[in-house]
PDB file of N, CA, C and O in Angstrom:
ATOM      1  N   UNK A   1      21.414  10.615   4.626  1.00  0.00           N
ATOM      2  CA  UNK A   1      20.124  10.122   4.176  1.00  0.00           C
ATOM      3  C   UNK A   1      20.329   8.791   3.458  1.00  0.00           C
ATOM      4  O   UNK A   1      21.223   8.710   2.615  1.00  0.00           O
ATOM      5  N   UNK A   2      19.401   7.538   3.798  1.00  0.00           N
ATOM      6  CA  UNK A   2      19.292   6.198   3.266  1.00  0.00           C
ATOM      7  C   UNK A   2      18.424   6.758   2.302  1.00  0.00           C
ATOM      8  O   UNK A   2      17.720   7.749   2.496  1.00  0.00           O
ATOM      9  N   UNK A   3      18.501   6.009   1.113  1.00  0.00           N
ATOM     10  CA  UNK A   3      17.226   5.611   0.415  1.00  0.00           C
ATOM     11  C   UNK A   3      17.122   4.095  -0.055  1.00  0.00           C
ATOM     12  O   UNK A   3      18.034   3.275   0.049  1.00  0.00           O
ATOM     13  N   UNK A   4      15.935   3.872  -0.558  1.00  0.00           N
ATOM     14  CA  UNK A   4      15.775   2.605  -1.291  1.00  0.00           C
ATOM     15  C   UNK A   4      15.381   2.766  -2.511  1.00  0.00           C
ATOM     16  O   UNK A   4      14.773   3.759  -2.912  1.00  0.00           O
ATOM     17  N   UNK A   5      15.752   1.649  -3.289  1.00  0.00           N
ATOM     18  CA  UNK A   5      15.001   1.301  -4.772  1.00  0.00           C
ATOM     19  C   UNK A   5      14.088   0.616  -4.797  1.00  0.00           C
ATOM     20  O   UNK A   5      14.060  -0.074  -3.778  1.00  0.00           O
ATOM     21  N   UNK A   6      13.115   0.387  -5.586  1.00  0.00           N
ATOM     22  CA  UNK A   6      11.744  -0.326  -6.197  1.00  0.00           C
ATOM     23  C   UNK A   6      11.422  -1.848  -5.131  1.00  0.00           C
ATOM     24  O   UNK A   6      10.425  -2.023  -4.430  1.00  0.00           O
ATOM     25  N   UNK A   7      12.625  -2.812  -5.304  1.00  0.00           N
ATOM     26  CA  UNK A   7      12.689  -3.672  -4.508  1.00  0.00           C
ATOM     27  C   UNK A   7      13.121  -3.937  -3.391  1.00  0.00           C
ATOM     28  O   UNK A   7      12.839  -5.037  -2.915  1.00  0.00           O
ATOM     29  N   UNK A   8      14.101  -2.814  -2.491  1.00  0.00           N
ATOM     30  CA  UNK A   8      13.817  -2.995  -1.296  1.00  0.00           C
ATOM     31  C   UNK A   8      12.766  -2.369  -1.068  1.00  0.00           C
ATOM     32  O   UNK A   8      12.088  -3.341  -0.736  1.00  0.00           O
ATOM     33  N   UNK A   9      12.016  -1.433  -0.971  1.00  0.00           N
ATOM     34  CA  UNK A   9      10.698  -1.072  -0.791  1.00  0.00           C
ATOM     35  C   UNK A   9       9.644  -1.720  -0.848  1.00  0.00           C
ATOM     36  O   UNK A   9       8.710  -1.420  -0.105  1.00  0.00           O
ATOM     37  N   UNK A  10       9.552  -2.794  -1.776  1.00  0.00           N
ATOM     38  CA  UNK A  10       8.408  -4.099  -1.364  1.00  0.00           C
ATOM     39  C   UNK A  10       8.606  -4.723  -0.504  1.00  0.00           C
ATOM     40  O   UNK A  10       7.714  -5.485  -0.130  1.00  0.00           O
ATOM     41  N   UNK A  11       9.801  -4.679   0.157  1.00  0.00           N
ATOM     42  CA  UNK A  11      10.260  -5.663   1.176  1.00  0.00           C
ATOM     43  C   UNK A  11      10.108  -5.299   2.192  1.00  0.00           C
ATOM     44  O   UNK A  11      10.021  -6.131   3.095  1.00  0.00           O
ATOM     45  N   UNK A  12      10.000  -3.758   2.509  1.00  0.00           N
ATOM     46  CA  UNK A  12       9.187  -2.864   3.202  1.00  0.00           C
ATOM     47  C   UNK A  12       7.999  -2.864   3.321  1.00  0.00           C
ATOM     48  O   UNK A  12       7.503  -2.831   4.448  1.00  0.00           O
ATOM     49  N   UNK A  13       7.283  -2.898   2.276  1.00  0.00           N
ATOM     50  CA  UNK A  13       6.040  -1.982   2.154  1.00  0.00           C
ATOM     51  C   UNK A  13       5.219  -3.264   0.868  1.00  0.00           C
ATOM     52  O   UNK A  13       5.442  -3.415  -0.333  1.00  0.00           O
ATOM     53  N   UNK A  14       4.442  -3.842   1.624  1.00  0.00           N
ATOM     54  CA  UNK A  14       4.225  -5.124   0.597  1.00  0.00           C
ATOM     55  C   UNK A  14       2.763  -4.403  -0.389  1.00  0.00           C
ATOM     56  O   UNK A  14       1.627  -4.851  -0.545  1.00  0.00           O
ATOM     57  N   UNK A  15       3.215  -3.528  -0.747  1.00  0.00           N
ATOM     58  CA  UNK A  15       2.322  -3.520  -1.654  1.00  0.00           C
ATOM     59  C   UNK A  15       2.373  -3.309  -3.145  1.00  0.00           C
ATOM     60  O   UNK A  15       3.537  -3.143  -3.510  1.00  0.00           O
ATOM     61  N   UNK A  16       1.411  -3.255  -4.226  1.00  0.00           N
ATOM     62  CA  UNK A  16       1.540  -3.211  -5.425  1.00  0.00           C
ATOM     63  C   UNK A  16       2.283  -1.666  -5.974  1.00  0.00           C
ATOM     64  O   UNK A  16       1.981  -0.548  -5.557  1.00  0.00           O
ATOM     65  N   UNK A  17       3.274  -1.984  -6.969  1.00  0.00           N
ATOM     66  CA  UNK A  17       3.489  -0.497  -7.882  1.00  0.00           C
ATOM     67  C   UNK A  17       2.106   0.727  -7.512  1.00  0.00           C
ATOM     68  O   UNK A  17       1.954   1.803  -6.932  1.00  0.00           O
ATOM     69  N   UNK A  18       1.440  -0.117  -8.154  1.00  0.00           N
ATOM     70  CA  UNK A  18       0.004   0.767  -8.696  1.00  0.00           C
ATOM     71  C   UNK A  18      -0.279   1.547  -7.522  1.00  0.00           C
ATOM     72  O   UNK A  18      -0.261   2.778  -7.528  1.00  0.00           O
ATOM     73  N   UNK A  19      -0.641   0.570  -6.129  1.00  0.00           N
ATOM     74  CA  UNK A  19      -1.189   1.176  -5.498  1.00  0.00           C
ATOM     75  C   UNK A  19      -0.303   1.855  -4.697  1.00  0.00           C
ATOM     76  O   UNK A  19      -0.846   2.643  -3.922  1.00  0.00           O
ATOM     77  N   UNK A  20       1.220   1.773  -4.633  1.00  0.00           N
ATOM     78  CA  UNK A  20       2.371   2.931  -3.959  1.00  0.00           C
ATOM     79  C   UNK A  20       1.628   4.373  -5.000  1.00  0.00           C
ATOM     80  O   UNK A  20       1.134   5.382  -4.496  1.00  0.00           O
ATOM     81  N   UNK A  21       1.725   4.123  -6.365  1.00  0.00           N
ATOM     82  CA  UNK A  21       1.939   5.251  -7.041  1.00  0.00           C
ATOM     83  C   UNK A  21       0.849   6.406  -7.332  1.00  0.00           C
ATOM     84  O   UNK A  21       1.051   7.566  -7.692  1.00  0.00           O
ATOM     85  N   UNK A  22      -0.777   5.515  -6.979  1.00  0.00           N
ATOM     86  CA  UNK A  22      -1.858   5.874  -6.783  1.00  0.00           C
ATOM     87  C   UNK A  22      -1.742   6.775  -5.152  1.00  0.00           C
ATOM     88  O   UNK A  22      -1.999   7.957  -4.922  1.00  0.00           O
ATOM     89  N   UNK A  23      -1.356   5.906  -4.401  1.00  0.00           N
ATOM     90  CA  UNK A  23      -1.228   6.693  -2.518  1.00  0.00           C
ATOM     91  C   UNK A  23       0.042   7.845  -2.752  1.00  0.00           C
ATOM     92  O   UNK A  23       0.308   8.617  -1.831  1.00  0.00           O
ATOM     93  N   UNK A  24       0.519   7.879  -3.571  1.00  0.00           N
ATOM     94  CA  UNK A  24       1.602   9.139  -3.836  1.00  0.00           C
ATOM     95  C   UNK A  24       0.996  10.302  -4.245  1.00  0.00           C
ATOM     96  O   UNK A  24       1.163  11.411  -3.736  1.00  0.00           O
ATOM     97  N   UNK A  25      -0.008   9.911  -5.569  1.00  0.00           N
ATOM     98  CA  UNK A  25      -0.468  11.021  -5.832  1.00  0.00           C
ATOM     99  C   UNK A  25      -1.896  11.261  -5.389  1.00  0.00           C
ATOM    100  O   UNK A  25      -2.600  12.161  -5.848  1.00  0.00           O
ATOM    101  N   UNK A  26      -2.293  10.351  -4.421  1.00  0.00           N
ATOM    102  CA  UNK A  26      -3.157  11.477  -3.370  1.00  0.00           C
ATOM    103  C   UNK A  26      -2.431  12.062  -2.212  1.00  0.00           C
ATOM    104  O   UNK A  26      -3.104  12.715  -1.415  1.00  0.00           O
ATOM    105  N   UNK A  27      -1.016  11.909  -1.981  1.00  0.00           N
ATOM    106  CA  UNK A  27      -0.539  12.506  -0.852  1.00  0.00           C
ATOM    107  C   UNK A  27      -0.030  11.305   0.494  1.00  0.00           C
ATOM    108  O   UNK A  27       0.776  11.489   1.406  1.00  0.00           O
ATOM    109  N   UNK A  28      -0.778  10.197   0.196  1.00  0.00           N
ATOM    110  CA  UNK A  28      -1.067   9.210   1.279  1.00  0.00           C
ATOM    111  C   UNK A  28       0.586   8.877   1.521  1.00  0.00           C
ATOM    112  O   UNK A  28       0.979   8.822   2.687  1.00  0.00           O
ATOM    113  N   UNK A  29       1.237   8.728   0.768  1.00  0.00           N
ATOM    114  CA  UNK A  29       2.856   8.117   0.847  1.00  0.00           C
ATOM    115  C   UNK A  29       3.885   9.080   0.432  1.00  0.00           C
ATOM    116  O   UNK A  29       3.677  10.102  -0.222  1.00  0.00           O
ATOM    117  N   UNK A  30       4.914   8.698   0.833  1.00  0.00           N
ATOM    118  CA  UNK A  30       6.242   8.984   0.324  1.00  0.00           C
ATOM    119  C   UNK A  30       6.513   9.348  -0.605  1.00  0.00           C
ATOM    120  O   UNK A  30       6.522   8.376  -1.360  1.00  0.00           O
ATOM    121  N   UNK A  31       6.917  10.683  -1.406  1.00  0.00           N
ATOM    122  CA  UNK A  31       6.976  10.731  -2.950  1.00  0.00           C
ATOM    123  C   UNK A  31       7.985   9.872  -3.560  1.00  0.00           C
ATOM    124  O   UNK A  31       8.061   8.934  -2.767  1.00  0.00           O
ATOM    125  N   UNK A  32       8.667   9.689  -4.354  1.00  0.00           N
ATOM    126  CA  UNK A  32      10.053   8.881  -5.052  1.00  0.00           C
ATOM    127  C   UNK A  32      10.375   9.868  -5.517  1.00  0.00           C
ATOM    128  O   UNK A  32       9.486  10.605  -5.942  1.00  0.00           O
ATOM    129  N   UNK A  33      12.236  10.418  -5.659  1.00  0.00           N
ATOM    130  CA  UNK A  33      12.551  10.851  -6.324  1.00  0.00           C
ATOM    131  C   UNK A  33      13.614  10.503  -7.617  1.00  0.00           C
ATOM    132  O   UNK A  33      13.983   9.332  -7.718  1.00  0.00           O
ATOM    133  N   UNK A  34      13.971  11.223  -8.327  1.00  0.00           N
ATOM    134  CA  UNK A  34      14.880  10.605  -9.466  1.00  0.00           C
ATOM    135  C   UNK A  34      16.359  10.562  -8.750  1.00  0.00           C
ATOM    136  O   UNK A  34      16.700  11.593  -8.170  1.00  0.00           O
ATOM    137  N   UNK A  35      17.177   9.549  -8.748  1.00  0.00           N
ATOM    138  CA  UNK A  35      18.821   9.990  -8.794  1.00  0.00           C
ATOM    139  C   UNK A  35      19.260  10.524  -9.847  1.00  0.00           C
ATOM    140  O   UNK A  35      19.809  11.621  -9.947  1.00  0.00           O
ATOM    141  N   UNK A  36      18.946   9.479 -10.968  1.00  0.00           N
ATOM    142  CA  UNK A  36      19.218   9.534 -12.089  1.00  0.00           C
ATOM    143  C   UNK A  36      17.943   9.593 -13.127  1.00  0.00           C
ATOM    144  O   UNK A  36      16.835   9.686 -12.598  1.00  0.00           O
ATOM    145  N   UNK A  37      18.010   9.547 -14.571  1.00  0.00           N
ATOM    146  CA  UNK A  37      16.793   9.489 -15.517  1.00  0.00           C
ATOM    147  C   UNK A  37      16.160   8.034 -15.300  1.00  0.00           C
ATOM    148  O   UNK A  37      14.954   7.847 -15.144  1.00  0.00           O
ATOM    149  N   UNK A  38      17.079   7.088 -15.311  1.00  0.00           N
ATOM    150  CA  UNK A  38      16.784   6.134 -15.037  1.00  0.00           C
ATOM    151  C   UNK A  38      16.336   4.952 -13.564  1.00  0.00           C
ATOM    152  O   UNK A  38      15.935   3.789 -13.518  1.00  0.00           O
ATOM    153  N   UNK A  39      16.664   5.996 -12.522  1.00  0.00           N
ATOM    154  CA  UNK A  39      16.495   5.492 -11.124  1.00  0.00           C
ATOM    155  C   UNK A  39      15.724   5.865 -10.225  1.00  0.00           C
ATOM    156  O   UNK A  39      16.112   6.882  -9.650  1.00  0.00           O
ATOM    157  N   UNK A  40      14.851   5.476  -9.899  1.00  0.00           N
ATOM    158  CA  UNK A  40      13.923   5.944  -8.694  1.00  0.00           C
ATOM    159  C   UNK A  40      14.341   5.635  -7.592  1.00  0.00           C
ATOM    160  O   UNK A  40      14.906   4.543  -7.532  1.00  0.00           O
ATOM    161  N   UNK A  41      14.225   6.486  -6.272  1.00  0.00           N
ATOM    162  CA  UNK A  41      14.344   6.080  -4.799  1.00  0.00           C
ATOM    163  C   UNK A  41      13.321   6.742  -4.238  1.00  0.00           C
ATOM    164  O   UNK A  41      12.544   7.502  -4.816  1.00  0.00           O
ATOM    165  N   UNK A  42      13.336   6.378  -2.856  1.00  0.00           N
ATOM    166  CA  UNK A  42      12.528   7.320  -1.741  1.00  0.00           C
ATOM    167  C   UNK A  42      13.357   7.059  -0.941  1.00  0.00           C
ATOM    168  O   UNK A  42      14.262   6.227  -1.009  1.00  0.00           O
ATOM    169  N   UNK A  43      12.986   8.030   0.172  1.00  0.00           N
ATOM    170  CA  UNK A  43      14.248   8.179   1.669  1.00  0.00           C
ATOM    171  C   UNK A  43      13.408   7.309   2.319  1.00  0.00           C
ATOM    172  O   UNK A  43      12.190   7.416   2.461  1.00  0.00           O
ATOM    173  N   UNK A  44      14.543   5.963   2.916  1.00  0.00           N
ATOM    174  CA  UNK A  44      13.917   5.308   3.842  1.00  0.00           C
ATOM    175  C   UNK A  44      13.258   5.847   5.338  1.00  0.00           C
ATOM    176  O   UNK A  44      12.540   5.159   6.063  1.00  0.00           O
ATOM    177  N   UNK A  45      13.746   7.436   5.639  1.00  0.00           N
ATOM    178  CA  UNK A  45      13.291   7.571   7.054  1.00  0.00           C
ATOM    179  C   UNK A  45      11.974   7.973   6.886  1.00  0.00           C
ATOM    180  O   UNK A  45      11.126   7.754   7.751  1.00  0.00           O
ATOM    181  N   UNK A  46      11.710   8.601   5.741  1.00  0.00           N
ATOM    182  CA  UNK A  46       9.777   9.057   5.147  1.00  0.00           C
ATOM    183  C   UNK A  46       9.522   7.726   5.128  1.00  0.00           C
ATOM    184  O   UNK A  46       8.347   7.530   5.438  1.00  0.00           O
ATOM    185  N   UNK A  47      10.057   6.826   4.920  1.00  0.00           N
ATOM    186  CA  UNK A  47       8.904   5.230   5.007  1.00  0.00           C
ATOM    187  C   UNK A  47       9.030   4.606   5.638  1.00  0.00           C
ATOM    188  O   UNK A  47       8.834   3.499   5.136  1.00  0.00           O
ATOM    189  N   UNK A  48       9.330   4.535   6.811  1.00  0.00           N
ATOM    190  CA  UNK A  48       9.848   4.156   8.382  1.00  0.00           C
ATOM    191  C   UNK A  48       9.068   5.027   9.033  1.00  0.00           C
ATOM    192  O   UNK A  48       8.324   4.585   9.908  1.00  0.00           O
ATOM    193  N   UNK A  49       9.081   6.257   8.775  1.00  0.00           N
ATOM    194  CA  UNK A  49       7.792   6.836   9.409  1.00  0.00           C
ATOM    195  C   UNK A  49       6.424   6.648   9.228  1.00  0.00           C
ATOM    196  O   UNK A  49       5.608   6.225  10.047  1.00  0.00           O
ATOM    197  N   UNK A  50       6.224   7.062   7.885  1.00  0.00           N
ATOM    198  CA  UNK A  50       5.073   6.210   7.282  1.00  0.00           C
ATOM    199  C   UNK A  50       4.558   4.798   7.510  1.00  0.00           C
ATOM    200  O   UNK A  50       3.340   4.650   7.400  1.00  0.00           O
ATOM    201  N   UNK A  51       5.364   3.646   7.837  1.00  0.00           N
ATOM    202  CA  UNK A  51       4.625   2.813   8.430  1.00  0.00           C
ATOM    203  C   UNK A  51       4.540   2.555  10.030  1.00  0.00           C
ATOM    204  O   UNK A  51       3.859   1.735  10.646  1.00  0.00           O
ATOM    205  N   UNK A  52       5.448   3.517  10.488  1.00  0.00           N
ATOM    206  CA  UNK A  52       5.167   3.572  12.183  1.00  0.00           C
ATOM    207  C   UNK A  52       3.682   4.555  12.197  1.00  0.00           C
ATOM    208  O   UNK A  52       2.925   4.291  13.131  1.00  0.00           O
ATOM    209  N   UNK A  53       3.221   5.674  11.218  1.00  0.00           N
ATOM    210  CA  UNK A  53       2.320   6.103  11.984  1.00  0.00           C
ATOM    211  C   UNK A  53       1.287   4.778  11.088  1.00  0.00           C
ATOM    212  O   UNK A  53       0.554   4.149  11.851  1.00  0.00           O
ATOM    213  N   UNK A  54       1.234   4.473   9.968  1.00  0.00           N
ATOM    214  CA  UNK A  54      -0.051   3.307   9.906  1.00  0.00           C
ATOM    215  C   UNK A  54       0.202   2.808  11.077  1.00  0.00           C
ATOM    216  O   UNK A  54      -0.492   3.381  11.917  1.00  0.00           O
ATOM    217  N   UNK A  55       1.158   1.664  11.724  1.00  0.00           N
ATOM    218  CA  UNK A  55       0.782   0.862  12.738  1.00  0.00           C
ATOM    219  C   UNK A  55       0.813   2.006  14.312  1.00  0.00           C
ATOM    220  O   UNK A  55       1.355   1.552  15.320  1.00  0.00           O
ATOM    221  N   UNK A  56       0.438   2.874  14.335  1.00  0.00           N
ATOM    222  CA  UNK A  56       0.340   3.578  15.484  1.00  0.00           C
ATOM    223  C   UNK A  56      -1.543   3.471  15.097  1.00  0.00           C
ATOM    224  O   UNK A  56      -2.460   3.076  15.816  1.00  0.00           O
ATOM    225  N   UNK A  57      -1.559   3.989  13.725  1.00  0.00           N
ATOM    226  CA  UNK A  57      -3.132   4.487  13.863  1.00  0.00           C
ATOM    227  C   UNK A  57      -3.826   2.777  13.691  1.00  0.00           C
ATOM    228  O   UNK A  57      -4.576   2.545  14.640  1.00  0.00           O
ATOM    229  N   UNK A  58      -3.743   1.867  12.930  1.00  0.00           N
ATOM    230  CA  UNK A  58      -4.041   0.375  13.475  1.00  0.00           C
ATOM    231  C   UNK A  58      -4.219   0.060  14.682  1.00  0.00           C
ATOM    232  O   UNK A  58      -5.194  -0.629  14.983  1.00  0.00           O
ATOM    233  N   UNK A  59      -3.447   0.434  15.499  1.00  0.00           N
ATOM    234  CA  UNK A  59      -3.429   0.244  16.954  1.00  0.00           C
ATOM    235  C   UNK A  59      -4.125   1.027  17.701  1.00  0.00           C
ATOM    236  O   UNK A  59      -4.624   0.466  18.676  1.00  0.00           O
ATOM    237  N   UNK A  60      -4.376   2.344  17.565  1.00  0.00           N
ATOM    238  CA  UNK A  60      -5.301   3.129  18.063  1.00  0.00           C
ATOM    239  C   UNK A  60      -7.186   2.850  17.500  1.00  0.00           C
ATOM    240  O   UNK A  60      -8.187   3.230  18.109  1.00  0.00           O
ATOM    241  N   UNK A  61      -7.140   2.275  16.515  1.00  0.00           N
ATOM    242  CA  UNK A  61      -8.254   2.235  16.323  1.00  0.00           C
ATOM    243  C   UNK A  61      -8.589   2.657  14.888  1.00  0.00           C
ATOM    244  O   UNK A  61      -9.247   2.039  14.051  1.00  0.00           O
ATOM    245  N   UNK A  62      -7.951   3.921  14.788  1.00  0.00           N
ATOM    246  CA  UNK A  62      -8.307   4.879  13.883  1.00  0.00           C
ATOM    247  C   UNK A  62      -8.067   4.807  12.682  1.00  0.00           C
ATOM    248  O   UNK A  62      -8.117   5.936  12.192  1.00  0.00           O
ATOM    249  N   UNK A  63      -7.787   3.905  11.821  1.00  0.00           N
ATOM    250  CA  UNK A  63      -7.403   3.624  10.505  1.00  0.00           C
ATOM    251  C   UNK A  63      -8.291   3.063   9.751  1.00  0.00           C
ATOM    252  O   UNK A  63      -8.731   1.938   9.992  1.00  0.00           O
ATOM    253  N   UNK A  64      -8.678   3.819   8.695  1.00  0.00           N
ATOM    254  CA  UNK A  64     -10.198   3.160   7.600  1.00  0.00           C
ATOM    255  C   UNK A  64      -9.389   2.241   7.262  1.00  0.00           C
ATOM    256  O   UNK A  64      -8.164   2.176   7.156  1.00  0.00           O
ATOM    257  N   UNK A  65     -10.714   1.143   7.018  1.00  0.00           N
ATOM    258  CA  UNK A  65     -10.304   0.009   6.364  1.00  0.00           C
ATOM    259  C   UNK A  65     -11.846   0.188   4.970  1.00  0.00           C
ATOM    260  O   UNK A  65     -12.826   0.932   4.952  1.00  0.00           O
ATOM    261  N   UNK A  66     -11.368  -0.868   4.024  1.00  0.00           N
ATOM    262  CA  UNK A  66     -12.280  -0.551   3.428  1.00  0.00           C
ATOM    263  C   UNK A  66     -13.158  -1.565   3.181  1.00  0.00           C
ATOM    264  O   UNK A  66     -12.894  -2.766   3.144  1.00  0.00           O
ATOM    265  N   UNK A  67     -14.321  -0.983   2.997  1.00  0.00           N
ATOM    266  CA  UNK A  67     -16.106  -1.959   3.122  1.00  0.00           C
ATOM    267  C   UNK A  67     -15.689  -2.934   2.175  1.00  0.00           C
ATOM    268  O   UNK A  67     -15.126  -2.707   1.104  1.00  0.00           O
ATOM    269  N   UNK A  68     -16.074  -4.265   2.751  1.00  0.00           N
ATOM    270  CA  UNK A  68     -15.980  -5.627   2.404  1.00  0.00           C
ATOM    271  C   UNK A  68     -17.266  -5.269   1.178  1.00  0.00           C
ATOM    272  O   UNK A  68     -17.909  -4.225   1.287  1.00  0.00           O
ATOM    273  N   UNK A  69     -17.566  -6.344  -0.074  1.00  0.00           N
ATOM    274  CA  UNK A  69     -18.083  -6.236  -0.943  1.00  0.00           C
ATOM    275  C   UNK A  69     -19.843  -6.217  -0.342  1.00  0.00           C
ATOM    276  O   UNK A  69     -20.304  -6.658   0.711  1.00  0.00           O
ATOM    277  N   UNK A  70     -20.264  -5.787  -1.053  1.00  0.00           N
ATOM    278  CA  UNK A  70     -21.932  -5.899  -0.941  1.00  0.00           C
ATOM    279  C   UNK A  70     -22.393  -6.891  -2.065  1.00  0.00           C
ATOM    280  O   UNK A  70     -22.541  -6.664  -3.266  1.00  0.00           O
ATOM    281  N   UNK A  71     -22.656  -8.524  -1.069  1.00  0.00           N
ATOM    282  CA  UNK A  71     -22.375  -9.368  -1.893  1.00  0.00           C
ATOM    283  C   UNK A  71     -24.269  -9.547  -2.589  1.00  0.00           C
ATOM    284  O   UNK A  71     -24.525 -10.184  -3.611  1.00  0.00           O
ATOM    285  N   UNK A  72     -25.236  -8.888  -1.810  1.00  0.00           N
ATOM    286  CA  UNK A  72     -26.341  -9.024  -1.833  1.00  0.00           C
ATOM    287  C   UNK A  72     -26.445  -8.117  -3.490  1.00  0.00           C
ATOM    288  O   UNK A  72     -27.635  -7.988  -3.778  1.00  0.00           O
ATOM    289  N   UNK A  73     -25.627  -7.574  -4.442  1.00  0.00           N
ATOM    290  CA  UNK A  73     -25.429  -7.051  -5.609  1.00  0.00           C
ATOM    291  C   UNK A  73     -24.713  -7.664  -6.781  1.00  0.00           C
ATOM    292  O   UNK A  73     -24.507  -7.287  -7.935  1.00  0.00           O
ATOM    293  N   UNK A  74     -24.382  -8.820  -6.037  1.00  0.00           N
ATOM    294  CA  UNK A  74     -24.130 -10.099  -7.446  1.00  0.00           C
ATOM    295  C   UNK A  74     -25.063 -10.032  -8.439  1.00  0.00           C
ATOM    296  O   UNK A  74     -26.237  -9.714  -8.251  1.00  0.00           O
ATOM    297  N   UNK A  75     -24.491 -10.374  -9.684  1.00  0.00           N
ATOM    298  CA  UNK A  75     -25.192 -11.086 -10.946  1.00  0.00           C
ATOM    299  C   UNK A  75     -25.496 -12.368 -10.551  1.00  0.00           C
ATOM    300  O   UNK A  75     -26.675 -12.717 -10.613  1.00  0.00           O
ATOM    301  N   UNK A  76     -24.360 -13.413 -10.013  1.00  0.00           N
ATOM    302  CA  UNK A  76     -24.128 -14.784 -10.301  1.00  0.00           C
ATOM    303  C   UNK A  76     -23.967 -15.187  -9.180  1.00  0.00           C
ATOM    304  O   UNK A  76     -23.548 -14.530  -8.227  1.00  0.00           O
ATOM    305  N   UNK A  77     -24.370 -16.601  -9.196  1.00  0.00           N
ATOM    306  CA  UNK A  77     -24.150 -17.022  -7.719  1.00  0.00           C
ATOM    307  C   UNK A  77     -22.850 -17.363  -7.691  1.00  0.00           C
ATOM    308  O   UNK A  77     -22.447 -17.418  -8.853  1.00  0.00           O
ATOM    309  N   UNK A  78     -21.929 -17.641  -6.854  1.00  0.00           N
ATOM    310  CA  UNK A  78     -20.955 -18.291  -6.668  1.00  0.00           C
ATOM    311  C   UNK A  78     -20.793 -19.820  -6.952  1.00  0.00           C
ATOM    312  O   UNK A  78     -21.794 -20.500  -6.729  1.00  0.00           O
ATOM    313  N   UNK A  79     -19.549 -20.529  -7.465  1.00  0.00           N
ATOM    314  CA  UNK A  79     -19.423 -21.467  -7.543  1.00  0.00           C
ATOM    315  C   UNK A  79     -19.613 -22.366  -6.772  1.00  0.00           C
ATOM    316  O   UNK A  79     -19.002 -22.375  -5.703  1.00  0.00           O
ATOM    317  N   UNK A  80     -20.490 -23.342  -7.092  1.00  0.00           N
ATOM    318  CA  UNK A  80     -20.995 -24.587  -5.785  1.00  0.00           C
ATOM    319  C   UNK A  80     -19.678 -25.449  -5.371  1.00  0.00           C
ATOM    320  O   UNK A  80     -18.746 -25.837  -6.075  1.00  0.00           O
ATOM    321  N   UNK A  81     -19.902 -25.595  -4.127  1.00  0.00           N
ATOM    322  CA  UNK A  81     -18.676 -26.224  -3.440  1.00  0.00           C
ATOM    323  C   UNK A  81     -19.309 -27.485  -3.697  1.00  0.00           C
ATOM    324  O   UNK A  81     -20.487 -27.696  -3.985  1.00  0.00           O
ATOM    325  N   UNK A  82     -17.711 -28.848  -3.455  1.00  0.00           N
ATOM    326  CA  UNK A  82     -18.069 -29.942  -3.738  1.00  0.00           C
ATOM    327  C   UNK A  82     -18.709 -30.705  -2.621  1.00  0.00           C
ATOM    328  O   UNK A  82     -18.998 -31.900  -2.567  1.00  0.00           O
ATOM    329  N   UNK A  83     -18.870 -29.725  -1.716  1.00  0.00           N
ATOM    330  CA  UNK A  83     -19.012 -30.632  -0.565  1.00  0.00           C
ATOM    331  C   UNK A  83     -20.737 -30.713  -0.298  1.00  0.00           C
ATOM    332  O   UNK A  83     -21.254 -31.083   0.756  1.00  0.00           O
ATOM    333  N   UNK A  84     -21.559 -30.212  -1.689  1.00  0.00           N
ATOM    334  CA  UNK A  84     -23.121 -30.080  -1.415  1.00  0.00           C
ATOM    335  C   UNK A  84     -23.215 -31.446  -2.413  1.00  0.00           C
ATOM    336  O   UNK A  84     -24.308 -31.954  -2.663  1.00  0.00           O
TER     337      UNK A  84
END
């Protein structure tokens, strides 16, 4: 069994701490386990899988993405471009 630490795993998996550790504890990802008190890993073949089935389900179609903002619920308008 491979594993990785904190930073090869971004290099993997470009996303934030937060949101690895948030998709862990709904189930969505890979758990991490301890080596040590001080060391976190995960097994690289759970996250090699994990992003073969995202890009399987990307490719099929089937992968939520999530709703762009509902901009018609602003306070404020946006900053005027210089080009008006």
């Amino acid at each position: 069994m491979r594993t990785v630490r904190r930073s090869q795993l971004r290099e993997i998996v470009p996303l934030s701490d937060t949101t690895i550790y948030e998709m862990e504890q709904r189930g969505e990802f890979p758990r991490r386990f301890n080596l040590t008190p001080r060391c976190v890993v995960w097994d690289l073949a759970e996250v090699e899988a994990w992003v073969q089935a995202r890009r399987n389900a990307s490719s099929a179609g089937t992968l939520e993405t999530a709703p762009g903002p509902d901009v018609r619920s602003r306070k404020t308008r946006p900053v005027k471009s210089d080009r008006e």
